[in-house]
C-alpha positions in Angstrom: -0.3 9.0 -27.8 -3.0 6.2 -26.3 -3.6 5.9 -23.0 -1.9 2.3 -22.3 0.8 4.4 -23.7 0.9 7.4 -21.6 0.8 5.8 -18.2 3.6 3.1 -19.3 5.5 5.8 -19.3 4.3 7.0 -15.8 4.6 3.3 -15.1 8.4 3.0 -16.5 9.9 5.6 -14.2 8.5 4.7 -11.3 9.8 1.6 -11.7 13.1 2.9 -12.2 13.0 5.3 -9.1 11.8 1.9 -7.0 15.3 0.3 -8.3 17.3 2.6 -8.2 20.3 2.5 -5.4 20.2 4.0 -1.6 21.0 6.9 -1.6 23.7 8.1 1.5 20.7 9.6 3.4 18.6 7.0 2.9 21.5 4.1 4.1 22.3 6.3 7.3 18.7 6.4 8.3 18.2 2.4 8.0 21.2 1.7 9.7 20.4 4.0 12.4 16.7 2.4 12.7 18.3 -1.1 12.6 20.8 0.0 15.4 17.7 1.2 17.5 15.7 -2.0 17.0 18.4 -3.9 17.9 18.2 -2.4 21.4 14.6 -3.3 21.9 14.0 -6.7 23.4 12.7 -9.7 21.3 9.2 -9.6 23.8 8.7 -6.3 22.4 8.8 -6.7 19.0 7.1 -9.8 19.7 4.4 -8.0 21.4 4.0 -5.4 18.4 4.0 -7.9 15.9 1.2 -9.5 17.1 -0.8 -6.4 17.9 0.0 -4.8 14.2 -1.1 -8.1 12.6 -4.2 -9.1 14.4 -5.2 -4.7 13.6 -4.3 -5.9 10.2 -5.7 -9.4 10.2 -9.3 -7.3 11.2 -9.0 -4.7 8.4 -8.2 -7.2 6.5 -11.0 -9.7 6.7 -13.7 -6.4 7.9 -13.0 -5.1 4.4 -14.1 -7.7 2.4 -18.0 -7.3 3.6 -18.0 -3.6 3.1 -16.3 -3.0 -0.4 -17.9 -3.4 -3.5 -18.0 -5.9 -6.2 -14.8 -6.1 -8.8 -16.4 -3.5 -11.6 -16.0 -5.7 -15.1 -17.0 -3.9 -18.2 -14.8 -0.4 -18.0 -11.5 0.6 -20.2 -8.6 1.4 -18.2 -8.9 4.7 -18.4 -12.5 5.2 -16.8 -11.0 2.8 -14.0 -8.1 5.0 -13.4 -10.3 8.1 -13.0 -12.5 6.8 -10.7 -9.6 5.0 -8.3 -8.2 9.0 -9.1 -11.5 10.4 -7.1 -11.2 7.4 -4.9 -7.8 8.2 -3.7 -8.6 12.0 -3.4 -11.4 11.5 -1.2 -9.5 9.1 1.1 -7.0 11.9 1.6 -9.2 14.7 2.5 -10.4 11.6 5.1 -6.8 10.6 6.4 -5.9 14.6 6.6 -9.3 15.5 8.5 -8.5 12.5 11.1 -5.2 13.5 11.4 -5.9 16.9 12.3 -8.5 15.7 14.6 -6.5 13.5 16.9 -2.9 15.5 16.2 -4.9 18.5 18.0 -6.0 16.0 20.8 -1.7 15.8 21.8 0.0 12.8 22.7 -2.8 10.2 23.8 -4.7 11.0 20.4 -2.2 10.8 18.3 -1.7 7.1 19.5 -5.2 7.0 18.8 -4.0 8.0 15.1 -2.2 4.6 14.4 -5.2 1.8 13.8 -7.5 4.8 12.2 -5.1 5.6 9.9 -4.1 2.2 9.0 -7.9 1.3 8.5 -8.6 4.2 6.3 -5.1 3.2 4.6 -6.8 -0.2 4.4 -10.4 0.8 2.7 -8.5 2.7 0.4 -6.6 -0.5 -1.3 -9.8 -2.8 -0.9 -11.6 0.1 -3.0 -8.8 0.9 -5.9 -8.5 -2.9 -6.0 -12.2 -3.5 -7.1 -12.2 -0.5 -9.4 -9.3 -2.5 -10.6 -11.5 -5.6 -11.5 -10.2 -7.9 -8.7 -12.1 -10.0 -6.0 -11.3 -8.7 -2.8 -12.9 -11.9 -1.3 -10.0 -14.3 -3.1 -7.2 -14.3 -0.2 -4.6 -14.0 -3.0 -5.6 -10.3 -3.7 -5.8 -9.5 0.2 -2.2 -10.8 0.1 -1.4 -8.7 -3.4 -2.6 -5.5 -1.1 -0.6 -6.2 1.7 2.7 -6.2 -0.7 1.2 -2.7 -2.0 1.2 -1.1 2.0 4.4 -2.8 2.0 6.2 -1.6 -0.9 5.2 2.2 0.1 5.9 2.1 3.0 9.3 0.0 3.6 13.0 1.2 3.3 14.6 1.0 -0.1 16.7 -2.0 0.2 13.2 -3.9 1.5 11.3 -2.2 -1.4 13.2 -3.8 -4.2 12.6 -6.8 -2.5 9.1 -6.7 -2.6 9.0 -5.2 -6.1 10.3 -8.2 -7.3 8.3 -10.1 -5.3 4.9 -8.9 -6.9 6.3 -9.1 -10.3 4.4 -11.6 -12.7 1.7 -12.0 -9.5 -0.6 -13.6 -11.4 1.5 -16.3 -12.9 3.1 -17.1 -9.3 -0.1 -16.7 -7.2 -0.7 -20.2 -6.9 3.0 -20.6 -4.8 1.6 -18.4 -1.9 1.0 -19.5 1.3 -2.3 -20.6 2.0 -2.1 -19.4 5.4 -1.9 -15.6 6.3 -0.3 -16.4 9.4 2.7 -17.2 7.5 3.3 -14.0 5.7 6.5 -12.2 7.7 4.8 -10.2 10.0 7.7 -9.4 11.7 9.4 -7.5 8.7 5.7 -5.7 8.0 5.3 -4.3 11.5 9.0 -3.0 11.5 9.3 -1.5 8.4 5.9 0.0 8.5 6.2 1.5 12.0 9.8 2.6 11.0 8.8 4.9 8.3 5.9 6.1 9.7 7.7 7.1 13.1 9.7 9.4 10.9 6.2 10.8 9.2 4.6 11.1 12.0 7.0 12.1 15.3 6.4 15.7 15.1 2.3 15.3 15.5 2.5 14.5 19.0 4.5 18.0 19.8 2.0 20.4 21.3 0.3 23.9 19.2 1.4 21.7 15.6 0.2 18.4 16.4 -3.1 19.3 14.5 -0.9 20.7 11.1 1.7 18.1 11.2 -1.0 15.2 11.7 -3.5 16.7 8.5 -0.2 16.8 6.1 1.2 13.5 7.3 -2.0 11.5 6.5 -2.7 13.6 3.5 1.0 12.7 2.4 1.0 9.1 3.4 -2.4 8.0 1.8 -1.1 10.3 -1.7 2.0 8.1 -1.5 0.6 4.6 -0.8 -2.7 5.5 -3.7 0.0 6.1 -6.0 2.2 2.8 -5.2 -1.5 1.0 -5.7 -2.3 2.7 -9.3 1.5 1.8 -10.2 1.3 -2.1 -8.5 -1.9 -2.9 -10.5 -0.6 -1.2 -13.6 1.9 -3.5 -13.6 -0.3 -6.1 -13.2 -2.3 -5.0 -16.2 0.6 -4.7 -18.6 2.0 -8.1 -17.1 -1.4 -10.0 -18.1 -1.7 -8.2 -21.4 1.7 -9.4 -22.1 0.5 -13.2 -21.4 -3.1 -13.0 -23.5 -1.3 -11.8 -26.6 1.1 -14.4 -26.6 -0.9 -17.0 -26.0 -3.7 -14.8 -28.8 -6.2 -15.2 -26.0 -8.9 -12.5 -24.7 -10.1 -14.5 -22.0 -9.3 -11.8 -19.4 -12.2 -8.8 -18.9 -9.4 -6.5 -17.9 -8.2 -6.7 -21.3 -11.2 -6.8 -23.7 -12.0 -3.0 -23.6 -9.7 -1.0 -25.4 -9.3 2.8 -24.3 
């Protein structure tokens, strides 16, 4: 078994398991989180909104001056191993911060939320030029914030964005041209709903410091594994597109592994 064969495998079920229906638990919980946010005032999530996307606006644009250039000439396979390291080093720096500011209690871990979500940050702008793609082209920042999306989003809002970032490449040039008018609003809720359910028990007193180390450690494993599978997809999509047109004019397909 190839490579290219092995991980579209990996690649087959993980699309199934993003597809797949709600479970009961999973249903309960959304409809519970929707409830809540219906209780909080439009100025509110107003006032989050725009706090979680000019943090993510900064990231965002801060990113592209300190990652490096797209890598051209590997196989897939040497790509994968380094984003692999990549990923496992960002853990090990999302678990040490976590600890850090969970053992600091409850004004610490607030202090949690923008670290986090910057480390979260490096992390795609990294894996995405391993991956052979120009941070710098506001297309890809966009393609990376559907990757922080679909990991971290409820199920029903997951499929969506699935869907969304299938065939990217063939539909880039329909984007916006404006980041302002990506939905914000959806982002900030989704993402601050899941990870209020990761991440409650950090600000508890004596296991602030545990809970904190394993949350990040868990949340930066899940959303490196969404990014391997999103540009996977985007690999096998554009393979399928250079052999029927017989063209190797992409560098991400040249190398065989």
């Amino acid at each position: 078994m190839t490579y290219e064969q092995k991980i579209t495998n990996e690649l087959d079920f993980w699309k199934f398991k993003t597809l797949q229906k709600s479970s009961l638990f999973s249903k309960v919980t959304d409809s519970v989180q929707k409830k809540i946010n219906s209780y909080i005032p439009d100025k509110i999530h107003n006032a989050i909104t725009t706090a979680i996307k000019q943090m993510v606006k900064a990231v965002l644009f801060g990113s592209t001056f300190t990652t490096a250039k797209p890598i051209l000439d590997l196989t897939l396979m040497h790509r994968e191993a380094l984003v692999k390291q990549k990923i496992d080093t960002y853990k090990k720096t999302g678990a040490a911060e976590g600890g850090i500011t969970g053992a600091g209690g409850f004004l610490m871990s607030l202090a949690d939320f923008p670290l986090l979500l910057g480390i979260k940050m490096k992390m795609l702008f990294d894996v995405a030029a391993v991956y052979g793609y120009d941070v710098k082209d506001y297309r890809e920042r966009l393609y990376i914030l559907h990757i922080f999306q679909l990991a971290f989003s409820s199920k029903e809002e997951s499929k969506n964005i699935y869907l969304k970032m299938q065939n990217w490449d063939e539909l880039a040039h329909k984007l916006p041209t404006n980041i302002d008018e990506f939905d914000w609003l959806t982002f900030q809720q989704q993402y601050r709903d899941y990870i209020d359910l990761a991440k409650l028990a950090q600000m508890v007193p004596f296991i602030g410091a545990a809970v904190g180390a394993v949350a990040n450690y868990k949340l930066i494993e899940k959303l490196g594994k969404t990014a391997m599978m999103s540009y996977r997809m985007r690999y096998f999509s554009l393979q399928s597109v250079v052999l029927s047109q017989g063209s190797t004019h992409d560098f991400r397909l040249k190398t065989k592994d």
